[in-house]
Structures are given as C-alpha cells and as structure tokens.
PDB file of N, CA, C and O in Angstrom:
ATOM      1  N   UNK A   1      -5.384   3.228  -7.338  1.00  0.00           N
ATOM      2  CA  UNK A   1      -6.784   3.282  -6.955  1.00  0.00           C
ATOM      3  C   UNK A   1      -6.987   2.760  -5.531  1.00  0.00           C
ATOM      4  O   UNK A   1      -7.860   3.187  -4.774  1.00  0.00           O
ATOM      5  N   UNK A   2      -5.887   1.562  -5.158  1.00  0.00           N
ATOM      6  CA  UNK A   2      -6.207   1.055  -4.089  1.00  0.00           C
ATOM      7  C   UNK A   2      -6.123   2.278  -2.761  1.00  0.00           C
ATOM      8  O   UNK A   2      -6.829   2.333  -1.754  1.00  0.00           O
ATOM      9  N   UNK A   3      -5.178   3.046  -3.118  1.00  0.00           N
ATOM     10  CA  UNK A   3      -4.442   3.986  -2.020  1.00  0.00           C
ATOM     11  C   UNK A   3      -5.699   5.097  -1.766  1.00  0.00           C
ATOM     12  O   UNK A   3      -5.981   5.558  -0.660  1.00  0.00           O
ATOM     13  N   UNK A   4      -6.320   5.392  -2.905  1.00  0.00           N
ATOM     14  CA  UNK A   4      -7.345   6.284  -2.757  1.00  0.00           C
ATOM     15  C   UNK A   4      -8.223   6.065  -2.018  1.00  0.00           C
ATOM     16  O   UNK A   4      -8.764   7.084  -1.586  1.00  0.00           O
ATOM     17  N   UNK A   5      -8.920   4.411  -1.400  1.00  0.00           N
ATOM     18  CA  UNK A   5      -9.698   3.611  -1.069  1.00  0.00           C
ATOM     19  C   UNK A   5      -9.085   4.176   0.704  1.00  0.00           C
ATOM     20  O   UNK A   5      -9.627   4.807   1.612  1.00  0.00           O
ATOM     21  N   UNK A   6      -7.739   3.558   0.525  1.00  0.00           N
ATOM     22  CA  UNK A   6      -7.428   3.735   2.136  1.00  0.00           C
ATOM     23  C   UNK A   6      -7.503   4.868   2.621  1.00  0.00           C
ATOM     24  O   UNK A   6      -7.651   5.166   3.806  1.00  0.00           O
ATOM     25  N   UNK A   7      -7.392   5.631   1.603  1.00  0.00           N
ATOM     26  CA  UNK A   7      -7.168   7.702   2.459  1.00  0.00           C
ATOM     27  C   UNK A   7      -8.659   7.624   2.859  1.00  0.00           C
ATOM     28  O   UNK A   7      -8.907   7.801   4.052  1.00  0.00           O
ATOM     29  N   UNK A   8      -9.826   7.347   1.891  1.00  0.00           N
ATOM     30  CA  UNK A   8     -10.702   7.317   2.014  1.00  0.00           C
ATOM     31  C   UNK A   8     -11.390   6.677   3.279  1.00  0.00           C
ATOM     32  O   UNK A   8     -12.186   7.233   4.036  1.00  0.00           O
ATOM     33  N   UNK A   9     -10.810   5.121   3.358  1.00  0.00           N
ATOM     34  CA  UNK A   9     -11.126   4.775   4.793  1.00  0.00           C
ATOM     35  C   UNK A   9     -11.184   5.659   6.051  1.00  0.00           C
ATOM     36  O   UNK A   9     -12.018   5.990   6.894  1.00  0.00           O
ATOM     37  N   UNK A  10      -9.272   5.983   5.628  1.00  0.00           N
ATOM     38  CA  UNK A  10      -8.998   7.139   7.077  1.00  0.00           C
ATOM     39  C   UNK A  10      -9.499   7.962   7.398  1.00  0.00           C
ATOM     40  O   UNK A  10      -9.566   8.191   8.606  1.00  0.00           O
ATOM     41  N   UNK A  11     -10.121   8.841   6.419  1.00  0.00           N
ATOM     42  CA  UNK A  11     -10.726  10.296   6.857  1.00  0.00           C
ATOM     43  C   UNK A  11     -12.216   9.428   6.839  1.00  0.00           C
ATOM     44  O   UNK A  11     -12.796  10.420   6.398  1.00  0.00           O
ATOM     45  N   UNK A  12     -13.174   8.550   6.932  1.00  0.00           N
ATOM     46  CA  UNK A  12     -14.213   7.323   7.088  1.00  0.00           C
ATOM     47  C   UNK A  12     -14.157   7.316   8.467  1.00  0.00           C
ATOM     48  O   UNK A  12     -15.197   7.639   9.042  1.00  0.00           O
ATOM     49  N   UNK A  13     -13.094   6.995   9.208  1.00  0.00           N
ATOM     50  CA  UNK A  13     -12.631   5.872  10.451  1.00  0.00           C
ATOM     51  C   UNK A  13     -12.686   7.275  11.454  1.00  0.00           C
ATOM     52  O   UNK A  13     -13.104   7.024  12.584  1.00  0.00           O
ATOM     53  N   UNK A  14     -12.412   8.363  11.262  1.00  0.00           N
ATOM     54  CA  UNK A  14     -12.442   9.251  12.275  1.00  0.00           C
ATOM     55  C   UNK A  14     -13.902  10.248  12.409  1.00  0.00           C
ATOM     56  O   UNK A  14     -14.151  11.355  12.886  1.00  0.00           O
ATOM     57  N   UNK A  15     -14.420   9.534  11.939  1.00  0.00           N
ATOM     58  CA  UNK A  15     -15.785  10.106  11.761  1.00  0.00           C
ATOM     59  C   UNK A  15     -17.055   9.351  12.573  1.00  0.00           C
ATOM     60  O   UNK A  15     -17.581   8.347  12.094  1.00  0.00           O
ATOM     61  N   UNK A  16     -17.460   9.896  13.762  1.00  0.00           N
ATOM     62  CA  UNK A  16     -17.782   9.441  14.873  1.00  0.00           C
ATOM     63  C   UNK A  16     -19.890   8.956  14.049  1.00  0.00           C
ATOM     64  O   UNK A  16     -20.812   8.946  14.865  1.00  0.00           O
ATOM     65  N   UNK A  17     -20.099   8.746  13.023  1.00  0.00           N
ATOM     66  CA  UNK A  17     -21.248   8.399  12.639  1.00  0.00           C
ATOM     67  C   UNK A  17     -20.819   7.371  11.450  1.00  0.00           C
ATOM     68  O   UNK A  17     -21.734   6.966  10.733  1.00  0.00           O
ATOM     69  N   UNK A  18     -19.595   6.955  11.210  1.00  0.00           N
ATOM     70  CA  UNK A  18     -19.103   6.101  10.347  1.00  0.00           C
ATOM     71  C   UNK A  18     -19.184   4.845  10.344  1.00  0.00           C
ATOM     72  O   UNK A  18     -18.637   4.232  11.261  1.00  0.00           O
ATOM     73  N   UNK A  19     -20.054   3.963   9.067  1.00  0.00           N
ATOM     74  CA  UNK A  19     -20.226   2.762   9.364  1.00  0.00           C
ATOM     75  C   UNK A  19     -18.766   1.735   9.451  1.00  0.00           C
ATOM     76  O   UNK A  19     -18.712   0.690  10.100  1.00  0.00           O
ATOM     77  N   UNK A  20     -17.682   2.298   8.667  1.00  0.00           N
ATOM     78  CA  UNK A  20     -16.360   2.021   8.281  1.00  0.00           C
ATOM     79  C   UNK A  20     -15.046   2.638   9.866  1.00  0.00           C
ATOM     80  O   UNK A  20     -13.820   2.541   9.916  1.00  0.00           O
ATOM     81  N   UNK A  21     -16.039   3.224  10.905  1.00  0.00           N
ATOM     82  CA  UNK A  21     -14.910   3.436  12.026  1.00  0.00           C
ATOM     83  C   UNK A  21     -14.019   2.014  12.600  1.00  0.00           C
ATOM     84  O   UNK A  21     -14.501   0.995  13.093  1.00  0.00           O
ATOM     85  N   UNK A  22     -12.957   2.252  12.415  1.00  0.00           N
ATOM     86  CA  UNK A  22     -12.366   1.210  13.143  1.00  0.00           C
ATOM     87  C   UNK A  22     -11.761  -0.152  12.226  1.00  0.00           C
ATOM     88  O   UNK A  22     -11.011  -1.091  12.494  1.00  0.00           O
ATOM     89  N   UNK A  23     -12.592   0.334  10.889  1.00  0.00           N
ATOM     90  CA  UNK A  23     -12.218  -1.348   9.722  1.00  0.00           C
ATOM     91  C   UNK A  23     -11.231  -1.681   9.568  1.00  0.00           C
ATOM     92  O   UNK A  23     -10.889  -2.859   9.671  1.00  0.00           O
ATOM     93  N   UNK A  24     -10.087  -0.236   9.119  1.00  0.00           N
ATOM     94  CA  UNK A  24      -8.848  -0.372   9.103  1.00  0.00           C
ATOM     95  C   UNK A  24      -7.558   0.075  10.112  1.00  0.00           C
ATOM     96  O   UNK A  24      -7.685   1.269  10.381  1.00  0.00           O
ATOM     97  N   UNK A  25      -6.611  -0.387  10.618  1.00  0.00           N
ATOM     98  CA  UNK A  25      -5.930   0.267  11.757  1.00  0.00           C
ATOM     99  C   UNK A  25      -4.704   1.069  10.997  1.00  0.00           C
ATOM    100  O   UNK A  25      -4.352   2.198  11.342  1.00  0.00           O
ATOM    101  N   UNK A  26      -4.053   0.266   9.824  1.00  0.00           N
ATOM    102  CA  UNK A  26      -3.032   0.638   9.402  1.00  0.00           C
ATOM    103  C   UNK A  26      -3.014   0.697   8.086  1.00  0.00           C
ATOM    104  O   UNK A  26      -2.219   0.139   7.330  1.00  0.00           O
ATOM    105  N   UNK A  27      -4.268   1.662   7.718  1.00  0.00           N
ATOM    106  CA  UNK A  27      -3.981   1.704   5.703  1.00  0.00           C
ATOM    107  C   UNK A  27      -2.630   1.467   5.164  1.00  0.00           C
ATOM    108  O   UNK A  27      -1.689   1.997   5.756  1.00  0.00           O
ATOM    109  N   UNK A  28      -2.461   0.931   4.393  1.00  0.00           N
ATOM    110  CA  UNK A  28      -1.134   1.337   3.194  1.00  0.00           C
ATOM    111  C   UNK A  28       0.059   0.080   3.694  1.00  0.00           C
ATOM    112  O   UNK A  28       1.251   0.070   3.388  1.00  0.00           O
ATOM    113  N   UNK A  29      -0.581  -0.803   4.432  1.00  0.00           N
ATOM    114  CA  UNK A  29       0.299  -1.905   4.755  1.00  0.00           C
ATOM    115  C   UNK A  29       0.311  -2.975   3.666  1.00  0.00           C
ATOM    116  O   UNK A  29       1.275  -3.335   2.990  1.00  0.00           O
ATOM    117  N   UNK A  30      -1.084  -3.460   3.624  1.00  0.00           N
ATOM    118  CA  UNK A  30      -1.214  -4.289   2.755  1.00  0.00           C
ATOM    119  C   UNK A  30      -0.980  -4.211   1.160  1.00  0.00           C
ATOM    120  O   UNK A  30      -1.126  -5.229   0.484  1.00  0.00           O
ATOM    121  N   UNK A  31      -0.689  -3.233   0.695  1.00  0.00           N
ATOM    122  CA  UNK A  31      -0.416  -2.049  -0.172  1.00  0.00           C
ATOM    123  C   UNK A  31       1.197  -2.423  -0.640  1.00  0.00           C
ATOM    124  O   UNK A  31       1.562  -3.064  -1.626  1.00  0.00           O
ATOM    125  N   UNK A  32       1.849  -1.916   0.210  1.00  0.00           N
ATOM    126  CA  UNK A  32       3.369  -1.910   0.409  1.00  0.00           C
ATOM    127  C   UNK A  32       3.591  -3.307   0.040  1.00  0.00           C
ATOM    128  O   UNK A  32       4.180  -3.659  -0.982  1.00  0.00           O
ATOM    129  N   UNK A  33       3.150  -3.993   0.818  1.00  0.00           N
ATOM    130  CA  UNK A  33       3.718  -5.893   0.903  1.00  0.00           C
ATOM    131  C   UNK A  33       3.460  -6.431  -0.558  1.00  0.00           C
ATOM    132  O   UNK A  33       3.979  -7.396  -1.120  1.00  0.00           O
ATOM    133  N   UNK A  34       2.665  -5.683  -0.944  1.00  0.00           N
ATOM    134  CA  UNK A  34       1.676  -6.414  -2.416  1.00  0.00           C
ATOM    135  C   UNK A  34       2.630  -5.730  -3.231  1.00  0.00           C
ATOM    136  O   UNK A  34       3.302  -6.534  -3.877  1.00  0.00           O
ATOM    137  N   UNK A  35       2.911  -4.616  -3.420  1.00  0.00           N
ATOM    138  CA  UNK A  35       4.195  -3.431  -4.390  1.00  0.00           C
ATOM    139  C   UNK A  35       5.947  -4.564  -4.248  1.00  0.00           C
ATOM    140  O   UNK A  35       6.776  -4.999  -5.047  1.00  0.00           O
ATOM    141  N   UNK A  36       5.758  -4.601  -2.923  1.00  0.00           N
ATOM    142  CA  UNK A  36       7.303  -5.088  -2.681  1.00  0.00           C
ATOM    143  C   UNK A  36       7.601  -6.590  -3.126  1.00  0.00           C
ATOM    144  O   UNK A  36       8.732  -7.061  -3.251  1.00  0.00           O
ATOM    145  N   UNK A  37       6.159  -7.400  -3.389  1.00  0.00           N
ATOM    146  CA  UNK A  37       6.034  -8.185  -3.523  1.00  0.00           C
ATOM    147  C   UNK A  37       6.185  -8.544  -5.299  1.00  0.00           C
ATOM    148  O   UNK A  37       6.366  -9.686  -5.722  1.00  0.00           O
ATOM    149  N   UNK A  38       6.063  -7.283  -6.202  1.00  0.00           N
ATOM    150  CA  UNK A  38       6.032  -7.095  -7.200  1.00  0.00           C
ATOM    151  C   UNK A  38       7.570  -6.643  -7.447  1.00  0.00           C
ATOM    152  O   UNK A  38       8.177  -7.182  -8.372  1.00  0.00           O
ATOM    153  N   UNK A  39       8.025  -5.957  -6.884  1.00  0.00           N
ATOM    154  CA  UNK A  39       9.378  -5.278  -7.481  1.00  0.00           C
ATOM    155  C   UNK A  39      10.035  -6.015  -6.853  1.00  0.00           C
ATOM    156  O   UNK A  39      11.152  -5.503  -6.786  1.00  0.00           O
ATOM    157  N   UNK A  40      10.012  -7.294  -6.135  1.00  0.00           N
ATOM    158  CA  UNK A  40      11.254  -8.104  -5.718  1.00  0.00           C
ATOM    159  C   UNK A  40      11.366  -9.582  -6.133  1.00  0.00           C
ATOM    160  O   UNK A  40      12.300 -10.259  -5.703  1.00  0.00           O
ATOM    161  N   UNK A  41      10.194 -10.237  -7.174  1.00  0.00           N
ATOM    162  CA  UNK A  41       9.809 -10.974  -7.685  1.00  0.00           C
ATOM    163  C   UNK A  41      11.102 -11.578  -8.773  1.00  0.00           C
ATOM    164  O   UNK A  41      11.389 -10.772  -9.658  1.00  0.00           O
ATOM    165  N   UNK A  42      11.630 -12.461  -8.783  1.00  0.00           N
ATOM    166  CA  UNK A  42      12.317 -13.014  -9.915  1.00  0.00           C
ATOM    167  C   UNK A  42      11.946 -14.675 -10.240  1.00  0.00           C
ATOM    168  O   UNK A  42      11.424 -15.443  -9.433  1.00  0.00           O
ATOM    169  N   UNK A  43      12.343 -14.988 -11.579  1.00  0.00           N
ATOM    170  CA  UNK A  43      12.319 -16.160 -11.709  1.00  0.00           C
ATOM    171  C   UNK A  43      13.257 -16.761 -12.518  1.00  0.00           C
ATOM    172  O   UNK A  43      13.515 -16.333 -13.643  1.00  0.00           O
ATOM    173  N   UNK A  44      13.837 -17.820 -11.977  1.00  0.00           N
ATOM    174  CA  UNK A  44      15.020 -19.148 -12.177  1.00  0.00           C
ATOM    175  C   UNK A  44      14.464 -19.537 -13.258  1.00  0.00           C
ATOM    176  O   UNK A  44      13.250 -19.703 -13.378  1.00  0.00           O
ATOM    177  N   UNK A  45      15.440 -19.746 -14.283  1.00  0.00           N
ATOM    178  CA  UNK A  45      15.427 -20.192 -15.377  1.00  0.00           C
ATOM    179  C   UNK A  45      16.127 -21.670 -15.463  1.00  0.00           C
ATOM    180  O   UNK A  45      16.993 -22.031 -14.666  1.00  0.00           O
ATOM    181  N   UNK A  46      15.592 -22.543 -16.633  1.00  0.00           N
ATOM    182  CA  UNK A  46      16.362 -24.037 -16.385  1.00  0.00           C
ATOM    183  C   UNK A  46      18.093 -23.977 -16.049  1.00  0.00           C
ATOM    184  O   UNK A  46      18.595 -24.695 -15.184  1.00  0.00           O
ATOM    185  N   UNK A  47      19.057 -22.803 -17.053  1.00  0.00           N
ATOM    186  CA  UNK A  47      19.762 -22.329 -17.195  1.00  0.00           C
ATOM    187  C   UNK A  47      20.692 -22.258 -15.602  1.00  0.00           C
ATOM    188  O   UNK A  47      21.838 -22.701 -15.524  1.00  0.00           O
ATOM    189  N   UNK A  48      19.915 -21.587 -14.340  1.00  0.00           N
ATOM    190  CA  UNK A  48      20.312 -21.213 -13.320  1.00  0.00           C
ATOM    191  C   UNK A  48      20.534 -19.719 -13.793  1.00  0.00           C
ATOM    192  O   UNK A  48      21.601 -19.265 -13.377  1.00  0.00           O
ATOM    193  N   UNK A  49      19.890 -18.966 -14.454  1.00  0.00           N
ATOM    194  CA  UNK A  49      19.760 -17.421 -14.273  1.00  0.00           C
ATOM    195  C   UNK A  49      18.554 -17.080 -13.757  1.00  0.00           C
ATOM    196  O   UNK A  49      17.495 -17.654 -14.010  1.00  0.00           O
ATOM    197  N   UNK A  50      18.725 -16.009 -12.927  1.00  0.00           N
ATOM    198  CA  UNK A  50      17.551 -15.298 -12.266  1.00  0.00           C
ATOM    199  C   UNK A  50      17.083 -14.302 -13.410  1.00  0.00           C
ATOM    200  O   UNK A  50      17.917 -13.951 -14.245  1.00  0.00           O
ATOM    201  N   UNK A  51      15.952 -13.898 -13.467  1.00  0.00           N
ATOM    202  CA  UNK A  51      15.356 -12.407 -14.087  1.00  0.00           C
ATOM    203  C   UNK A  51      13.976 -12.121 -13.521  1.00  0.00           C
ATOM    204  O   UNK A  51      13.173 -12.945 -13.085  1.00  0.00           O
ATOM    205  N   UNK A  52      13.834 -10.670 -13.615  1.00  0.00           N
ATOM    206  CA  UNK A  52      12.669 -10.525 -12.865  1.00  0.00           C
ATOM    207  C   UNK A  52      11.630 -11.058 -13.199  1.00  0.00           C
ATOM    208  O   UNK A  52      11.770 -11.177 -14.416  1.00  0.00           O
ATOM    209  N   UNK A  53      10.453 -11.555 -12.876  1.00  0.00           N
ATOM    210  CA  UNK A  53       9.252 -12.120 -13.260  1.00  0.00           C
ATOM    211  C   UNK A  53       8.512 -11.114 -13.543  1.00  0.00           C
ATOM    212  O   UNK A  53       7.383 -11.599 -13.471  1.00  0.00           O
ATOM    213  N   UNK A  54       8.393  -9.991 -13.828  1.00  0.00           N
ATOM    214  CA  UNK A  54       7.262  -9.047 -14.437  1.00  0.00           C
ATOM    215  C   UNK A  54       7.946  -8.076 -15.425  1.00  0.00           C
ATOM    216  O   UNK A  54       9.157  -7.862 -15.488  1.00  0.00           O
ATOM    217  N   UNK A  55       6.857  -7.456 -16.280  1.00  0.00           N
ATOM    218  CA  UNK A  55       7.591  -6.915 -16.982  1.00  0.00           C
ATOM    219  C   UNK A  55       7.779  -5.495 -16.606  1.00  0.00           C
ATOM    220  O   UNK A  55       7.624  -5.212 -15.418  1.00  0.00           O
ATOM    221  N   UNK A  56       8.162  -4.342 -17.643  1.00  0.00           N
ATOM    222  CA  UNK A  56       8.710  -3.141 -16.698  1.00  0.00           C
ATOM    223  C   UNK A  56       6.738  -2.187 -16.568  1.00  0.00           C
ATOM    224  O   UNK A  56       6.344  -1.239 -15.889  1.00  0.00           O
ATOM    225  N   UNK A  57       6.335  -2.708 -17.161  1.00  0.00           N
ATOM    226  CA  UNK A  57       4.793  -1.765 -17.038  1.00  0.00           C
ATOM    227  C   UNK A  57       4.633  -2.140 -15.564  1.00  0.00           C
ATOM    228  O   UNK A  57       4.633  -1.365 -14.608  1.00  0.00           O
ATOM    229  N   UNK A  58       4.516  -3.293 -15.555  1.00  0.00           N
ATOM    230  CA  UNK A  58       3.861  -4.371 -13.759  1.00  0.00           C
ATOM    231  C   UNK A  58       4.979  -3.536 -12.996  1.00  0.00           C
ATOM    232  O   UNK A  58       4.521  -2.998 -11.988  1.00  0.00           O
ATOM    233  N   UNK A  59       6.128  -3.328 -13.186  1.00  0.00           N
ATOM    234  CA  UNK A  59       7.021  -2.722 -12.388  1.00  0.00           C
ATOM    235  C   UNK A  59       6.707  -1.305 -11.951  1.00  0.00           C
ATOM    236  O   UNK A  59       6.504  -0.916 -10.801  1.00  0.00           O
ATOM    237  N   UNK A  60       6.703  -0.696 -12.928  1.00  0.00           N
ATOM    238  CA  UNK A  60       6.360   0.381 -12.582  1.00  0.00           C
ATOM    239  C   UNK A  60       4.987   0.943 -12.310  1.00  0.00           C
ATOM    240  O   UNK A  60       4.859   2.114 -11.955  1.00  0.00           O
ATOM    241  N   UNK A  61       3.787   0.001 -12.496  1.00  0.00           N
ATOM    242  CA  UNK A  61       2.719  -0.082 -11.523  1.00  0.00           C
ATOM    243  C   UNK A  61       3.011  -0.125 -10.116  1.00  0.00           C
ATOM    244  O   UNK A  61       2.470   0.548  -9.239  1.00  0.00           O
ATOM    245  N   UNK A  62       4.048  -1.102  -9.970  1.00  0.00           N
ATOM    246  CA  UNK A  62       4.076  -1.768  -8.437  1.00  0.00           C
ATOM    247  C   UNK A  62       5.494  -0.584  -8.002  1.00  0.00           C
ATOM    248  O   UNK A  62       6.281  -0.878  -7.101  1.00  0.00           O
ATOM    249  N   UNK A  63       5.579   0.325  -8.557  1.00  0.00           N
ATOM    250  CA  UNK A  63       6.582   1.890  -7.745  1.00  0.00           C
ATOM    251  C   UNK A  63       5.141   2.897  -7.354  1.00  0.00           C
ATOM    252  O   UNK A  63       5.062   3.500  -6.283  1.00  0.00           O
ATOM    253  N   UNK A  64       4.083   2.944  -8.392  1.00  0.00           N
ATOM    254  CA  UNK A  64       3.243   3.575  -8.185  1.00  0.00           C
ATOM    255  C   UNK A  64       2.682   3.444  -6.882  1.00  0.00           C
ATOM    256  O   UNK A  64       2.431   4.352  -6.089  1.00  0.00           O
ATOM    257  N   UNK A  65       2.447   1.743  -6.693  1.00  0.00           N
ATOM    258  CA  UNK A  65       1.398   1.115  -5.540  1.00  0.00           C
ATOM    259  C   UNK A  65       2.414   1.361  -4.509  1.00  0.00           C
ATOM    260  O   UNK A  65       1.942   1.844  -3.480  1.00  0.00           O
ATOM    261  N   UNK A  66       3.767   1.146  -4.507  1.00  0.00           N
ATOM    262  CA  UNK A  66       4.194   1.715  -3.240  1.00  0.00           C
ATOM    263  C   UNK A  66       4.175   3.300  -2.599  1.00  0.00           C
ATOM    264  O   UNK A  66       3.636   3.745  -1.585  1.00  0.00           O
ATOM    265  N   UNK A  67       4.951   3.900  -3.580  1.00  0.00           N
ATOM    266  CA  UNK A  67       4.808   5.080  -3.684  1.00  0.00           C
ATOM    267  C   UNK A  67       3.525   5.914  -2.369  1.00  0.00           C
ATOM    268  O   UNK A  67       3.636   6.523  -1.305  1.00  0.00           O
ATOM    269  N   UNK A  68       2.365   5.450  -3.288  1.00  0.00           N
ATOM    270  CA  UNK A  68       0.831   5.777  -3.288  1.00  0.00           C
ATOM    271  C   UNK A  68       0.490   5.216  -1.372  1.00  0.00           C
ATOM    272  O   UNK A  68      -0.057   5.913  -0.518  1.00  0.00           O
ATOM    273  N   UNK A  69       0.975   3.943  -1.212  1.00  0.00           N
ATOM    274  CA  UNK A  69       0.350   3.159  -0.323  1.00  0.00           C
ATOM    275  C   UNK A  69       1.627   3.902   1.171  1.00  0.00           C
ATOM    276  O   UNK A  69       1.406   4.034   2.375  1.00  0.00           O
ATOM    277  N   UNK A  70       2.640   4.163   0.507  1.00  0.00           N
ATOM    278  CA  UNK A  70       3.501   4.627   1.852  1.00  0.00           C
ATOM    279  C   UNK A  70       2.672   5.891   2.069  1.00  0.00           C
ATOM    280  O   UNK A  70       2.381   6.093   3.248  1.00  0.00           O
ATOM    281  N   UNK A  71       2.201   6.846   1.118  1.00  0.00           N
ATOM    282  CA  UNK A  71       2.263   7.894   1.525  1.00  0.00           C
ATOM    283  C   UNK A  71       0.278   7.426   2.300  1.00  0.00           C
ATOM    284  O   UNK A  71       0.143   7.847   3.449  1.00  0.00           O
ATOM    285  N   UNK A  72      -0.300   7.088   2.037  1.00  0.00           N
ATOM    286  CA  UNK A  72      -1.548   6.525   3.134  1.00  0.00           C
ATOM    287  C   UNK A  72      -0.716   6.353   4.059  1.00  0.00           C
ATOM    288  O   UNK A  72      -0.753   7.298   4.847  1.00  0.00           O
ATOM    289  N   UNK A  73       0.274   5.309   4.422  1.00  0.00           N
ATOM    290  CA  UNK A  73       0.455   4.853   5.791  1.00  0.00           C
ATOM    291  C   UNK A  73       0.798   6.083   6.545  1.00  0.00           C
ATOM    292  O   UNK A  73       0.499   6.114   7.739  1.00  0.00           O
ATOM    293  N   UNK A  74       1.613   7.490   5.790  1.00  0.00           N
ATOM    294  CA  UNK A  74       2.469   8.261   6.552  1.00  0.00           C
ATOM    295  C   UNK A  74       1.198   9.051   6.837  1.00  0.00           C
ATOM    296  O   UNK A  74       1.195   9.380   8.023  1.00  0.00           O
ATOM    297  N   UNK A  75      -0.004   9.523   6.113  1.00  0.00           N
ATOM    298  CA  UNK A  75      -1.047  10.145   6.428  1.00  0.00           C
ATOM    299  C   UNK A  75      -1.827   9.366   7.823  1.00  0.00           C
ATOM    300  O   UNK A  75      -2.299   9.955   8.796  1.00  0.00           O
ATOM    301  N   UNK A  76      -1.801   8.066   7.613  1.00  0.00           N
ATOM    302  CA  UNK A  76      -2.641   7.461   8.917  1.00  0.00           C
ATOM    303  C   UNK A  76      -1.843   7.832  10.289  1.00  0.00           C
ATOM    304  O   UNK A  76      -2.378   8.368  11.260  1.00  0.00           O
ATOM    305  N   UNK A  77      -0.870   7.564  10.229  1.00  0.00           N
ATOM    306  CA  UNK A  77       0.105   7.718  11.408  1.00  0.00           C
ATOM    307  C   UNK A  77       0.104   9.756  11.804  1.00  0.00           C
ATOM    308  O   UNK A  77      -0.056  10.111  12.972  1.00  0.00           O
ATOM    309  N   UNK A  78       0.261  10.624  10.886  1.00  0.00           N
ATOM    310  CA  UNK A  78       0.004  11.673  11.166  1.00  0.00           C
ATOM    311  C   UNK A  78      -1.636  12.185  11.959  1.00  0.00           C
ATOM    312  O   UNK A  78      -2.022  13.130  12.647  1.00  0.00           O
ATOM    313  N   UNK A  79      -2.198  11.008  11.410  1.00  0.00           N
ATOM    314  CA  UNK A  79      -3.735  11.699  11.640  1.00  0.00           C
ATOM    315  C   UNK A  79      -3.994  11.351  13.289  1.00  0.00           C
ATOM    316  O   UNK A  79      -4.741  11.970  14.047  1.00  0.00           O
ATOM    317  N   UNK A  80      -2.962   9.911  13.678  1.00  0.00           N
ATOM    318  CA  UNK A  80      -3.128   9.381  14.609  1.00  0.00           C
ATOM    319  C   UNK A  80      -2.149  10.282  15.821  1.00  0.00           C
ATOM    320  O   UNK A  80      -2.350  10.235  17.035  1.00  0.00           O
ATOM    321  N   UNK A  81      -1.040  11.106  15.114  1.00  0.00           N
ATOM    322  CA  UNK A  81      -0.403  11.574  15.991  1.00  0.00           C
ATOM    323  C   UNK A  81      -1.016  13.473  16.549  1.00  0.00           C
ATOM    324  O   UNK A  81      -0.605  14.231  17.427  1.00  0.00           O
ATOM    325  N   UNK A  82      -1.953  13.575  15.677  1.00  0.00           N
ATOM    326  CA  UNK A  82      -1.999  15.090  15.629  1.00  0.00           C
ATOM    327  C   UNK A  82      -3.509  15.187  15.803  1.00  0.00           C
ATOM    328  O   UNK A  82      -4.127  16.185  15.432  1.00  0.00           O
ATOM    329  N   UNK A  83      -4.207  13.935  16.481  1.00  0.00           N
ATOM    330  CA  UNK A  83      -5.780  13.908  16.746  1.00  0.00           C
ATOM    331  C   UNK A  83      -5.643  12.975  17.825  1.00  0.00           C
ATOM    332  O   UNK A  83      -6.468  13.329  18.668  1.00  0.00           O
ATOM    333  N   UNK A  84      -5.075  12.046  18.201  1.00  0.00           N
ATOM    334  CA  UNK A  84      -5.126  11.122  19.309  1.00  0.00           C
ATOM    335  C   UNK A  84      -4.045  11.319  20.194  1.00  0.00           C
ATOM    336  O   UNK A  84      -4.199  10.849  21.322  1.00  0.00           O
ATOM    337  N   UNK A  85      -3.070  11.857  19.969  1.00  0.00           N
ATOM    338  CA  UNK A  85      -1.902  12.337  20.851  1.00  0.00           C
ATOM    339  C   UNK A  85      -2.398  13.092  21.896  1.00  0.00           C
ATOM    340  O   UNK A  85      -1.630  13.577  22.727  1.00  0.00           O
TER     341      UNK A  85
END
C-alpha cells in the first residue's frame, strides 16, 4: 500500500498545480530500508544461536515491500530521466 502512495506522489510532484510538488525527491527509499530492515533482522538466543526475528508471513510481506518500493524508486528515476533530462 505504501508503494502505491509513492507512485502516487510521483505522478502528484510533476504536476505543475500540485499541492504535493516537490514533498518527495526519492520515493521507494524509505520503503527499501524498512523491507531490508525486515528480511535481515535476527535474534540471539541465551544459547548463542541466531534466528530470524520475524516470522515467514512478516517475511514475505517485507519481499513484497521491497519488491513494490524498488520498482517506485526505478519509476522515479525514469520519470526524472525521460522529463528532466
């Protein structure tokens, strides 16, 4: 849902009567960090074993949120190369 928000920004931000021009520079960043932040997550046990800290649903939410949030960033950067270039 979040990713939908940012496409939304982008095609928002190039729109010269837009109250939202300019809010965001780089959709799908904050996105990524928050996903990577999920699928790289583990936790130490008293033991000294690692295991991941989420379970596989949160996991595979957080493939979705990357997934979703790269492909915003690769749309922002296209929009920026093929309208501002």
């Amino acid at each position: 849902m979040a990713s939908v928000v940012h496409i939304v920004f982008i095609i928002l931000r190039y729109q010269d009567d837009s109250k939202y021009a300019g809010v965001w520079y780089f959709p799908g960043l904050f996105g990524i960090f928050l996903a990577l932040v999920i699928l790289q997550s583990k936790t130490t046990l008293p033991d000294g074993r690692r295991i991941v800290t989420y379970n596989s649903n949160v996991i595979r939410h957080g493939m979705i949120m990357l997934g979703l949030n790269i492909l915003a960033f690769v749309v922002n950067i296209l929009i920026w190369v093929f309208f501002f270039a």
